[in-house]
N, C-alpha and C positions, 0 to 999 in steps of 0.2 A: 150708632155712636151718639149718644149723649153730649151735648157740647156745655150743658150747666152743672156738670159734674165732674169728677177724678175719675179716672179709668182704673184707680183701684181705691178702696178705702184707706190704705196706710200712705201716711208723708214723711219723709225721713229728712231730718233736719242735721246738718253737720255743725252741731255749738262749737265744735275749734278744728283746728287738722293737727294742733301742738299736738305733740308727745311725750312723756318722759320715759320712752322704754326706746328701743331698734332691734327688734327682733328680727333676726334672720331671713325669715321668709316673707317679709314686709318692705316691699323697696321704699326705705325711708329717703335712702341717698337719692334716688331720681326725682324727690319731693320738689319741685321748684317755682312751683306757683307761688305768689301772695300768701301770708300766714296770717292769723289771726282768730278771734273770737269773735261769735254771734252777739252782736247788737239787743240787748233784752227788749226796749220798745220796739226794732223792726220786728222782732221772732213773735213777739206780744199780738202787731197786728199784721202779720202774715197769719198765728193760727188764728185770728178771727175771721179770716177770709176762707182758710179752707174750712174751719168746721160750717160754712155755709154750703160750701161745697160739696159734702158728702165726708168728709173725712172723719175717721171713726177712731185712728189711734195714731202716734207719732214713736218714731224712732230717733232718738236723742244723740247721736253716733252718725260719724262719716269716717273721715284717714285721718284719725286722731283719737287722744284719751279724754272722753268726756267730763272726765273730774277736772281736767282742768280750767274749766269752765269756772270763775268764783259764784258764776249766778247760777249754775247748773239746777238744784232745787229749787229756785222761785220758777225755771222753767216750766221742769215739769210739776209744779202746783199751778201754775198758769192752764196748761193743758188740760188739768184733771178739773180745774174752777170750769171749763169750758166742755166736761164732759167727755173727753177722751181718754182712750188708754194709753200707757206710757211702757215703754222698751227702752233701753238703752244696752251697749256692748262697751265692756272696760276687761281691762286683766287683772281689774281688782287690787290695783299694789296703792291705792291713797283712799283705800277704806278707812281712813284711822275714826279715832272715836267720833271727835265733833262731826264728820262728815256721814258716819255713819247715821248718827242720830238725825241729821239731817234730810239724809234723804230717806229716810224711814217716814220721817215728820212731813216729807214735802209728797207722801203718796203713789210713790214710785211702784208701778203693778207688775214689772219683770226683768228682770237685771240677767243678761249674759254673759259671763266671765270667759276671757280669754286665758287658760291655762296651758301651758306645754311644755313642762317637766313634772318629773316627779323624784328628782335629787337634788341638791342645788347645784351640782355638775350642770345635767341635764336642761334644770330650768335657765339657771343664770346665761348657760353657752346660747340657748336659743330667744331668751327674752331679756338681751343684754340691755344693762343699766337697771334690770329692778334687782330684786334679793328673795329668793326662796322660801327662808323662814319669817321676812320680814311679810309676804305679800301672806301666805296661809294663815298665818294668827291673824290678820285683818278679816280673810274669808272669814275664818272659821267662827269667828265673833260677831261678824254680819248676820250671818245664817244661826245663830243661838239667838238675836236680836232682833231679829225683822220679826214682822208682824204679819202682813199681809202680800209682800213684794214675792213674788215667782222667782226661784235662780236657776239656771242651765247653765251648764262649766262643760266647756266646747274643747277639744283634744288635737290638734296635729299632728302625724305620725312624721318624723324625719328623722336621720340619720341619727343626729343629737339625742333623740327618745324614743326610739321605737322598738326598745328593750323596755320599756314600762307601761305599756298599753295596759293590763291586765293589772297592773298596780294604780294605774290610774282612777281603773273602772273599780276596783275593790274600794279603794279609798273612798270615792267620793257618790259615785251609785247613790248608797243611801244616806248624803248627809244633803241634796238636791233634790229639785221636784223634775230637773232631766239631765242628761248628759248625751252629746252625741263626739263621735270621733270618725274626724277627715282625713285622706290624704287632701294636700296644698294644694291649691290653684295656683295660677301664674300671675294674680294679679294684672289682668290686663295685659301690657311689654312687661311688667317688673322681673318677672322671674320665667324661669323653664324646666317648671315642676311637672308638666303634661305635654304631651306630644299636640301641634299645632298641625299638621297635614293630615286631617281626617276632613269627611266631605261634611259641609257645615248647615247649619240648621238656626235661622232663629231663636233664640232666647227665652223672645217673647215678653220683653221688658219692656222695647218700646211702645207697645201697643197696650200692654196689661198689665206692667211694674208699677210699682210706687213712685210716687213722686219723689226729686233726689232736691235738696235744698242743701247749697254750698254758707258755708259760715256769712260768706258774705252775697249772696243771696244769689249770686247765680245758679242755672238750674242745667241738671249735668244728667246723663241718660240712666246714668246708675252710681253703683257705689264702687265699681272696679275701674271707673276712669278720675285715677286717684290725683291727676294733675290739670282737670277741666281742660280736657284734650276738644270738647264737645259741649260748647257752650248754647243753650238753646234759646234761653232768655237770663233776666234778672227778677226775682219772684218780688223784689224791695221796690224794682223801678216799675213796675209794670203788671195789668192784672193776670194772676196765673192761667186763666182761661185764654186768655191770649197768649201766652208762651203755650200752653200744653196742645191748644189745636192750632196755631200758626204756622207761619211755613219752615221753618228750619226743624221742628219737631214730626211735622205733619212728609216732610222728604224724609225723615232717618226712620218712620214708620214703614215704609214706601219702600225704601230699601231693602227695611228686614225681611218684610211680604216676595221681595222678587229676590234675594238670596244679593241684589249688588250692594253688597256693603262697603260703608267706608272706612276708611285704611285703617281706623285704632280700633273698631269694631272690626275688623275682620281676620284681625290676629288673637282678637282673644279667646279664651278656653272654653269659656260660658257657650258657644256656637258649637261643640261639640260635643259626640257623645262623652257619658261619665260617669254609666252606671256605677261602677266600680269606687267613687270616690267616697262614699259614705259607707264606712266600716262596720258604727257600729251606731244604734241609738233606740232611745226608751223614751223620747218624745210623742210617738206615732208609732202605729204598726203599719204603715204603708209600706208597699213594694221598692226595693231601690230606684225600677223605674217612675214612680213617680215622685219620691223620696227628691230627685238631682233637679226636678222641676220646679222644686217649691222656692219660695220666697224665702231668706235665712232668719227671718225674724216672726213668718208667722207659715202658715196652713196653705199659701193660695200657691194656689197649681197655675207658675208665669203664661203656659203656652196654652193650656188650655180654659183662662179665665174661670177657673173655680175655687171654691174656697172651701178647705177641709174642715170639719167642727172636731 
């Protein structure tokens, strides 16, 4: 183990946990930590700290809509001034003009839309508070406009649209550079999308995940403990190398290694199997099994620290 480096190349930063949607399978209601937005001087010099580190690309997204961000593109032109690649995950409904141009202009290299309808029955029932017609003319003007920025528009099957899989993938297939489609996770406690009593297995996050950076700069095991259930450090107070090999990171490593996990870690879904969960996708040709292993933002295989090209 490397102690002057990141035990993986990507750092995910959470610029807000606001929202302006509540989608159904999104426990917005159990939300109840502190709310707010990233700090642009802290975020400024936290990535000058990791790109010393080793860090190669950031994720601009946590439990929230990153457009709401008003600094959102000076972010990620900050990032890119610094050499990194840039990711973000939105559902795409405040692409309007100026901000599209925006972040076009601010070098944005791959944008994940959250889609899951394909009516506005369908969409509105499960990504309540945006609007159907109003959220695709913003895609679809994005994707005519962009330049350089990657798009993959990500699918959930649930009750509300699981009559339009196949309309989803006709629509949209060829107007992206990917598409994949899930069944749900349980978010952590949020929900009980997948069965919790199966014999459990590491992740493989805490040893070989991304770093998780909370809006306000605490640092959190991953992206599914949506309420900093699992506070390790503060990345603002403190230098990351001492949160990431310290002792409250360096025990929840320890734990996952002897299978005694604790208590919000050891109900959630990510610890079991779930080949099954990834339907469909034209991002990769890998196998489901190693397909359910990977990192949702990039190539690297969590459990067994490699990185797919």
């Amino acid at each position: 183990m490397r102690f002057n480096r990141l035990q993986h190349p990507e750092v995910r930063y959470e610029v807000t946990d606001l929202c302006n949607a509540s989608c159904i399978m999104c426990p917005r209601e159990k939300h109840d930590r502190a709310h707010g937005i990233m700090d642009q001087e802290k975020y400024e010099t936290s990535i000058d700290e990791v790109v010393l580190l080793g860090c190669k690309r950031v994720v601009l997204t946590g439990f929230g809509e990153p457009f709401l961000d008003k600094n959102l593109e000076l972010k990620i032109a900050y990032a890119k001034s610094k050499g990194l690649k840039t990711h973000l995950i939105t559902n795409g409904s405040v692409l309007t003009e100026r901000r599209r141009k925006a972040v076009i202009e601010s070098g944005l290299d791959e944008m994940r839309i959250s889609f899951y309808g394909m009516t506005s029955g369908s969409y509105n029932s499960v990504m309540r508070g945006l609007n159907y017609e109003t959220t695709v003319k913003r895609i679809l003007a994005f994707l005519d406009e962009r330049t350089n920025t990657e798009v993959q528009i990500f699918y959930l099957i649930l009750p509300e649209n699981e009559s339009h899989v196949e309309h989803f993938k006709n629509f949209w297939e060829s107007k992206v550079d990917a598409i994949e489609i899930w069944k749900p996770h349980n978010f952590g406690d949020g929900r009980d999308y997948r069965e919790r009593d199966l014999e459990k297995k590491t992740c493989g996050r805490p040893k070989h995940g991304p770093l998780q950076i909370q809006w306000n700069g605490e640092v959190i095991p991953c992206c599914y403990d949506y309420n900093n259930n699992i506070v390790l450090g503060n990345a603002f107070e403190q230098p990351v190398m001492n949160i990431l090999y310290g002792k409250r990171y360096s025990e929840l490593r320890m734990q996952h290694e002897t299978g005694d996990f604790p208590p919000y870690c050891d109900q959630c879904d990510q610890l079991l199997p779930h080949e099954d969960a990834l339907v469909y996708t034209n991002r990769h040709d890998l196998p489901n099994s190693e397909a359910v292993k990977l990192s949702n933002t990039d190539l690297y295989n969590l459990i067994d620290n490699r990185e797919f090209q």
